[in-house]
The first five atom37 places (N, CA, C, CB, O) and aatype in JSON, in Angstrom:
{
  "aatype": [20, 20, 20, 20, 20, 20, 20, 20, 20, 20, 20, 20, 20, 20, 20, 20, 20, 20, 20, 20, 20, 20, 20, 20, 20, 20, 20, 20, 20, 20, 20, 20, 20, 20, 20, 20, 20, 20, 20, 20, 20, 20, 20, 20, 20, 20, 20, 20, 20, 20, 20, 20, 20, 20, 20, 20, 20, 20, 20, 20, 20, 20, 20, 20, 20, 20, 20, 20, 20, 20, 20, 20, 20, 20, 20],
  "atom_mask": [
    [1, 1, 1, 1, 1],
    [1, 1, 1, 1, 1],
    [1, 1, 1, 1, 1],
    [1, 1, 1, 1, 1],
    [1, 1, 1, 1, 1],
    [1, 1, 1, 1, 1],
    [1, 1, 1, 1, 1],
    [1, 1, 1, 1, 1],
    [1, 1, 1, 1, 1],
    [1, 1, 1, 1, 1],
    [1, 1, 1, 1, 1],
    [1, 1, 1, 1, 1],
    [1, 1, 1, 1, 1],
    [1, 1, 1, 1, 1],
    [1, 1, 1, 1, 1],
    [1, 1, 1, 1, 1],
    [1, 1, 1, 1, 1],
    [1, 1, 1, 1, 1],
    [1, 1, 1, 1, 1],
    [1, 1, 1, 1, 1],
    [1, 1, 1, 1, 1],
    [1, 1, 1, 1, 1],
    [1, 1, 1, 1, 1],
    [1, 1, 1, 1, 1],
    [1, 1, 1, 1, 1],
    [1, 1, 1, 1, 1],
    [1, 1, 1, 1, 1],
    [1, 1, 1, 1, 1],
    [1, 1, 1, 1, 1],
    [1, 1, 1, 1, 1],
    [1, 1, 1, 1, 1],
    [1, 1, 1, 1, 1],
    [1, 1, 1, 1, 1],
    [1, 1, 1, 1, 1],
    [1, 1, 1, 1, 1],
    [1, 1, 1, 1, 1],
    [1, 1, 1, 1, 1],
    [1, 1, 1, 1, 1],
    [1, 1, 1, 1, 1],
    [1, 1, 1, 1, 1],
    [1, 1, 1, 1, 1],
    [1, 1, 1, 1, 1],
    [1, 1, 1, 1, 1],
    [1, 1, 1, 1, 1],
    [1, 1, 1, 1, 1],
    [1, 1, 1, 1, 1],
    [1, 1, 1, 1, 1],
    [1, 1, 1, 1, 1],
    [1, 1, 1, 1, 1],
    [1, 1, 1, 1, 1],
    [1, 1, 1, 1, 1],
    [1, 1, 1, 1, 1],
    [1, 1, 1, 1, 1],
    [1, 1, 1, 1, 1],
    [1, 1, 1, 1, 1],
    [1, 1, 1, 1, 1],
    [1, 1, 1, 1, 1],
    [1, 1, 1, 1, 1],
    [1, 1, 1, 1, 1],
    [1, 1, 1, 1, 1],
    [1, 1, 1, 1, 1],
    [1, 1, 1, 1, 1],
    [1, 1, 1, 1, 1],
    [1, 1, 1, 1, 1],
    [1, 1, 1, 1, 1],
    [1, 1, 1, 1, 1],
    [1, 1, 1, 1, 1],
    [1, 1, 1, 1, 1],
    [1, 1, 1, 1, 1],
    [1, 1, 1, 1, 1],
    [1, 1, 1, 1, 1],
    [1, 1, 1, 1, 1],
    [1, 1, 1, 1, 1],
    [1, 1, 1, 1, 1],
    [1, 1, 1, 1, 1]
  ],
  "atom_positions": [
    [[14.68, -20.87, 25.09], [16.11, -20.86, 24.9], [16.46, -20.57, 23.43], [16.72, -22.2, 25.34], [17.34, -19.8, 23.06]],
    [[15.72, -21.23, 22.73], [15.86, -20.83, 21.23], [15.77, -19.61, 21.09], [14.95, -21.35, 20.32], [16.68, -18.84, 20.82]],
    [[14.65, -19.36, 21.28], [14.19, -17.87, 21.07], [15.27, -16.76, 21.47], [12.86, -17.6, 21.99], [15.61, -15.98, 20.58]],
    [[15.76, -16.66, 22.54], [17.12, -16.03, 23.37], [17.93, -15.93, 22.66], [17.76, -16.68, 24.43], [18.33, -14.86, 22.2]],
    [[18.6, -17.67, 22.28], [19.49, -17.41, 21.19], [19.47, -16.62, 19.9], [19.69, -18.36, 20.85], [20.17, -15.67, 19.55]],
    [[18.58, -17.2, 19.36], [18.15, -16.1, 17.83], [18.38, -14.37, 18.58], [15.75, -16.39, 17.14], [19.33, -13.63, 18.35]],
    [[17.69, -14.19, 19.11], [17.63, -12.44, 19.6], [19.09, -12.11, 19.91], [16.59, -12.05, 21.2], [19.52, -10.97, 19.72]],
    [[19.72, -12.92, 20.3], [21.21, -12.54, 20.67], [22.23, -12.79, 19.87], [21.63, -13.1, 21.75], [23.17, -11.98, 19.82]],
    [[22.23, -13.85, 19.17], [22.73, -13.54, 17.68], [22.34, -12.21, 16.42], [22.31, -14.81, 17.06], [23.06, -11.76, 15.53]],
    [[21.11, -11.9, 16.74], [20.7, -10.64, 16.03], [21.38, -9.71, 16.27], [19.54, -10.2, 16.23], [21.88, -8.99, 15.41]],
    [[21.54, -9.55, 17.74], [21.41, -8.52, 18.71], [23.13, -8.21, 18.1], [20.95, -9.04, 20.66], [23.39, -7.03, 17.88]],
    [[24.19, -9.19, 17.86], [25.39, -9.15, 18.16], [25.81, -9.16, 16.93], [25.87, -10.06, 19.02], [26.94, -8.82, 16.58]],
    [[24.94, -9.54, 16.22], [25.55, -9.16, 14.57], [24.72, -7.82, 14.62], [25.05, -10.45, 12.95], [24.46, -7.99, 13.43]],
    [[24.25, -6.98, 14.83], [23.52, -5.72, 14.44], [24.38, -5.08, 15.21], [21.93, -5.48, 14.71], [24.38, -3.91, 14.82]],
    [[25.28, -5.23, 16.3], [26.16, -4.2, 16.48], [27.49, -4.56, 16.05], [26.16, -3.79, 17.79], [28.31, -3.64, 16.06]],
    [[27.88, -5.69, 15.68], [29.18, -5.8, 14.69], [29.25, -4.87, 13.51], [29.26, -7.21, 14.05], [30.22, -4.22, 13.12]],
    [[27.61, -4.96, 12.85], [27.56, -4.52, 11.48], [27.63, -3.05, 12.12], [26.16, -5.02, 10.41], [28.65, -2.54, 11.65]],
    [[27.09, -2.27, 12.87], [27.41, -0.89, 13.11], [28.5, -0.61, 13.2], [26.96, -0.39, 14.02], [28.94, 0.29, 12.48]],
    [[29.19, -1.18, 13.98], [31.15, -0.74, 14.77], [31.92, -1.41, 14.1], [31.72, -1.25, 16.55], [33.02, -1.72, 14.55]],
    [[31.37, -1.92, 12.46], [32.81, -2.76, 11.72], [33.83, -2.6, 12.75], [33.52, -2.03, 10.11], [34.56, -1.61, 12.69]],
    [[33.97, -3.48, 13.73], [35.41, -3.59, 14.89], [36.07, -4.08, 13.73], [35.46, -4.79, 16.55], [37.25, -4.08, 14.08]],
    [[36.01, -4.58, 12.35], [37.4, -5.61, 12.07], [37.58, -6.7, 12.56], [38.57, -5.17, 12.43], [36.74, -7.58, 12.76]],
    [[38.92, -6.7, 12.85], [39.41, -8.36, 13.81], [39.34, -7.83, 14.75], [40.94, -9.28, 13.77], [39.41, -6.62, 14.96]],
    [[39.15, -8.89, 15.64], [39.02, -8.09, 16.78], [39.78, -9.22, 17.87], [37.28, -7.62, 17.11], [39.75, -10.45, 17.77]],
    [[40.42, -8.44, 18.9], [41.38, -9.38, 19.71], [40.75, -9.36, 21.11], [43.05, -8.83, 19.74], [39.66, -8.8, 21.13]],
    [[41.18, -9.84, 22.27], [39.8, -10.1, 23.22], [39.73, -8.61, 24.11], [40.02, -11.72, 24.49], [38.83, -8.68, 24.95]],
    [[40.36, -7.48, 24.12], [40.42, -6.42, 24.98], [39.62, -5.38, 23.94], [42.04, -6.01, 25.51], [39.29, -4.33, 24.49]],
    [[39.28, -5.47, 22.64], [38.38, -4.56, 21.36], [37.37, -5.74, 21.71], [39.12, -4.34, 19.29], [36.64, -5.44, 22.66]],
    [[37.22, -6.6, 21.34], [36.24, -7.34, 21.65], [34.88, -7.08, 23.03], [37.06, -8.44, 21.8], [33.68, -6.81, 23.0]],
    [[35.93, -7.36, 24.14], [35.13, -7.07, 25.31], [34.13, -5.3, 25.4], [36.41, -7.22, 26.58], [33.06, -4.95, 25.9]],
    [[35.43, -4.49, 24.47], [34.87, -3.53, 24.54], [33.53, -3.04, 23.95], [35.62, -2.99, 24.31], [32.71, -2.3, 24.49]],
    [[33.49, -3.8, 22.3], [32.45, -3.76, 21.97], [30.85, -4.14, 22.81], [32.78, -4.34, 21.05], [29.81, -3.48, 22.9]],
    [[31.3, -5.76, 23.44], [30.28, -5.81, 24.05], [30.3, -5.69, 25.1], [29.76, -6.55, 23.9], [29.76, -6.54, 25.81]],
    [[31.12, -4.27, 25.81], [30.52, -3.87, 26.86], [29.93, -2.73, 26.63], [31.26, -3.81, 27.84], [29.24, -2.26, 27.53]],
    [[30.04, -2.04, 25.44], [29.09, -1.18, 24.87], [27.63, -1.61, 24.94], [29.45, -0.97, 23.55], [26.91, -1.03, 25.75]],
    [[26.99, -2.83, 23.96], [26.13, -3.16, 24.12], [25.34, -3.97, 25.23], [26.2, -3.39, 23.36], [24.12, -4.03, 25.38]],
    [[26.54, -4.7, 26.11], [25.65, -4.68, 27.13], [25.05, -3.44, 28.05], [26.19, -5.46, 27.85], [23.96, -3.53, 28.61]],
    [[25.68, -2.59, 28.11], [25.23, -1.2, 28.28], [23.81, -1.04, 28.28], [25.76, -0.35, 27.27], [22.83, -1.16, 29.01]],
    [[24.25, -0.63, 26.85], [22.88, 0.06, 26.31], [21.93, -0.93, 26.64], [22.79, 0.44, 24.65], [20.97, -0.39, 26.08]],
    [[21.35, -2.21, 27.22], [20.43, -3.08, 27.28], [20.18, -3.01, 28.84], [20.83, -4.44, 26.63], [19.19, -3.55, 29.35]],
    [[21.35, -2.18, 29.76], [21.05, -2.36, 31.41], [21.96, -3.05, 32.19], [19.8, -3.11, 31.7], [22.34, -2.57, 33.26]],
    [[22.47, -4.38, 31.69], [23.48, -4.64, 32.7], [24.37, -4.09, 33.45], [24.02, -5.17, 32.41], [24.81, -4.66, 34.45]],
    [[24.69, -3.08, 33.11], [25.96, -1.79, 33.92], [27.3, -2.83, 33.89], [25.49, -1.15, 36.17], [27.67, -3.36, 34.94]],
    [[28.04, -3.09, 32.56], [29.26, -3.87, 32.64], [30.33, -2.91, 33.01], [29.58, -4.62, 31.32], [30.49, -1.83, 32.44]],
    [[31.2, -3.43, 34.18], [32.1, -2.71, 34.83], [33.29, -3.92, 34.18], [31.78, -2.45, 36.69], [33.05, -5.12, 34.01]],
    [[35.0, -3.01, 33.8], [35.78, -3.45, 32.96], [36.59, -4.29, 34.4], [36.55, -2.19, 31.87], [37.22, -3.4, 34.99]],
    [[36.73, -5.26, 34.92], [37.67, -5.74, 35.79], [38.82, -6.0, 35.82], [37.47, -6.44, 36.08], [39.45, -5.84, 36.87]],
    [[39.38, -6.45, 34.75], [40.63, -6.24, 33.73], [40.51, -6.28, 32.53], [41.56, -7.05, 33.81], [39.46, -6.38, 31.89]],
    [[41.62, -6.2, 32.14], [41.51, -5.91, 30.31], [40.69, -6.96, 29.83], [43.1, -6.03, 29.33], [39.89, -6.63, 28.95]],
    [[40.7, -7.93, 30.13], [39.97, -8.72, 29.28], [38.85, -9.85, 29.96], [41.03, -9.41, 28.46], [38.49, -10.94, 29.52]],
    [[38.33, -8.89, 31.58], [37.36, -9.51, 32.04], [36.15, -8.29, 32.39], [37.92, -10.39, 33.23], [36.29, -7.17, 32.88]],
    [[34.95, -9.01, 31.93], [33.57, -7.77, 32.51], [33.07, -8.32, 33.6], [32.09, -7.47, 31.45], [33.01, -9.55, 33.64]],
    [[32.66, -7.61, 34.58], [31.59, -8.23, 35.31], [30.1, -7.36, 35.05], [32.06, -8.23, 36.94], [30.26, -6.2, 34.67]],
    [[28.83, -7.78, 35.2], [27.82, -6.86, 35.0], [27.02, -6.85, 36.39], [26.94, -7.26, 33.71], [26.84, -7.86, 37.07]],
    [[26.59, -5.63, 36.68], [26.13, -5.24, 38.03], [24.98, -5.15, 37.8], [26.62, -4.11, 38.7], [24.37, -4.32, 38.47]],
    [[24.48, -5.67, 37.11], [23.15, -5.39, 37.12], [22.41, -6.09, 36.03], [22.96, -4.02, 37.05], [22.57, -5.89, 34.83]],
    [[21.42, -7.11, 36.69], [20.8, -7.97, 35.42], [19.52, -7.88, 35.32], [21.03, -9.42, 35.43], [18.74, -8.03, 36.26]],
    [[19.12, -7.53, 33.72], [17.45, -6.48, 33.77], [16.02, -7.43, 33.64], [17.33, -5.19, 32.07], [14.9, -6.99, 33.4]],
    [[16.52, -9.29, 33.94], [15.64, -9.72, 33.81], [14.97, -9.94, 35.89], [16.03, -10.98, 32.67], [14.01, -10.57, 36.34]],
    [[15.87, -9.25, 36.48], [15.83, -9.49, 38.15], [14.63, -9.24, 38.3], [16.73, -8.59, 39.2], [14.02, -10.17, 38.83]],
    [[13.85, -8.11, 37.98], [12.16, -8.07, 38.9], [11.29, -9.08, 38.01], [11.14, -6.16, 38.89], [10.12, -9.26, 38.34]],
    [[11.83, -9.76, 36.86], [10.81, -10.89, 36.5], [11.25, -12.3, 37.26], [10.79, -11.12, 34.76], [10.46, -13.02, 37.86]],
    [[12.52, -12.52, 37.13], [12.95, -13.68, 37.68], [12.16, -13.41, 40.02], [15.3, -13.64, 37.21], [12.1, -14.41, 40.74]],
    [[11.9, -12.57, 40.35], [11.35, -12.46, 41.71], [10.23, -12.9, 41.63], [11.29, -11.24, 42.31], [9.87, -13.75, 42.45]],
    [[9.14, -12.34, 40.37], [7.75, -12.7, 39.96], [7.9, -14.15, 40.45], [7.33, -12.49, 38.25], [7.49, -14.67, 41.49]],
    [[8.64, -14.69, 39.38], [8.99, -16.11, 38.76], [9.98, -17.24, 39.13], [9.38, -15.87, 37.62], [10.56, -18.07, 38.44]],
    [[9.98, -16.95, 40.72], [11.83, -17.35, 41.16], [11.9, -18.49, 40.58], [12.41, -17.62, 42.93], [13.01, -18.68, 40.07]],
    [[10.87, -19.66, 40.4], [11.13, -21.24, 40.13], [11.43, -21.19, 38.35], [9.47, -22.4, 40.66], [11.93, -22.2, 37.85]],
    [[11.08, -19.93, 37.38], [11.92, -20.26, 36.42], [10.34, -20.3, 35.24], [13.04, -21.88, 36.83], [10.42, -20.2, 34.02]],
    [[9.46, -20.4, 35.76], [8.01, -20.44, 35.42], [7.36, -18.8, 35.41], [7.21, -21.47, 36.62], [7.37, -17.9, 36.25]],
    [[6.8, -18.92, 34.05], [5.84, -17.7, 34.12], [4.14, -18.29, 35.11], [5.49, -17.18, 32.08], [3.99, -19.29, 35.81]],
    [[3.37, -17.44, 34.86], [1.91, -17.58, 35.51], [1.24, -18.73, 34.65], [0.94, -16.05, 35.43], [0.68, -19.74, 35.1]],
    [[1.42, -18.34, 33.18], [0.69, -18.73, 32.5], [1.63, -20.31, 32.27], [0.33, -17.62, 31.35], [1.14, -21.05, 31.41]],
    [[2.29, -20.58, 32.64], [2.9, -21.96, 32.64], [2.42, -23.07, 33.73], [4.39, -21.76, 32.85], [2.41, -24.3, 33.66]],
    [[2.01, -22.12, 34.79], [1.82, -23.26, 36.06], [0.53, -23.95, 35.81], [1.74, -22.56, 37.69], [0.14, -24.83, 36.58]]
  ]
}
């Protein structure tokens, strides 16, 4: 979980620092990160202005491996 966090704080300041958005209000906001969820696979579709849904989540053929949440090397 740590680990996740750190990478996604990286992840979200390394595309702030690219797209200086400025201030940003929640409909520039969403947009930014529906850019980057993009580019990572989720396929974020805009539902309204200021809601995403994502169709698609790229950890799915590990979480099938792993349904209980456990890698191999954990059990």
């Amino acid at each position: 979980m740590r680990a996740a966090e750190r990478r996604g704080r990286r992840m979200g300041e390394a595309a702030r620092d690219e797209t200086r958005p400025g201030r940003l209000g929640p409909e520039r906001g969403l947009t930014v990160c529906e850019r980057l969820l993009d580019a990572y696979g989720y396929e974020p579709v805009r539902q309204a202005p200021t809601e995403l849904r994502l169709r698609n989540c790229p950890f799915h053929p590990l979480t099938a491996k792993a349904p209980d949440g456990r890698m191999a090397r954990d059990r």
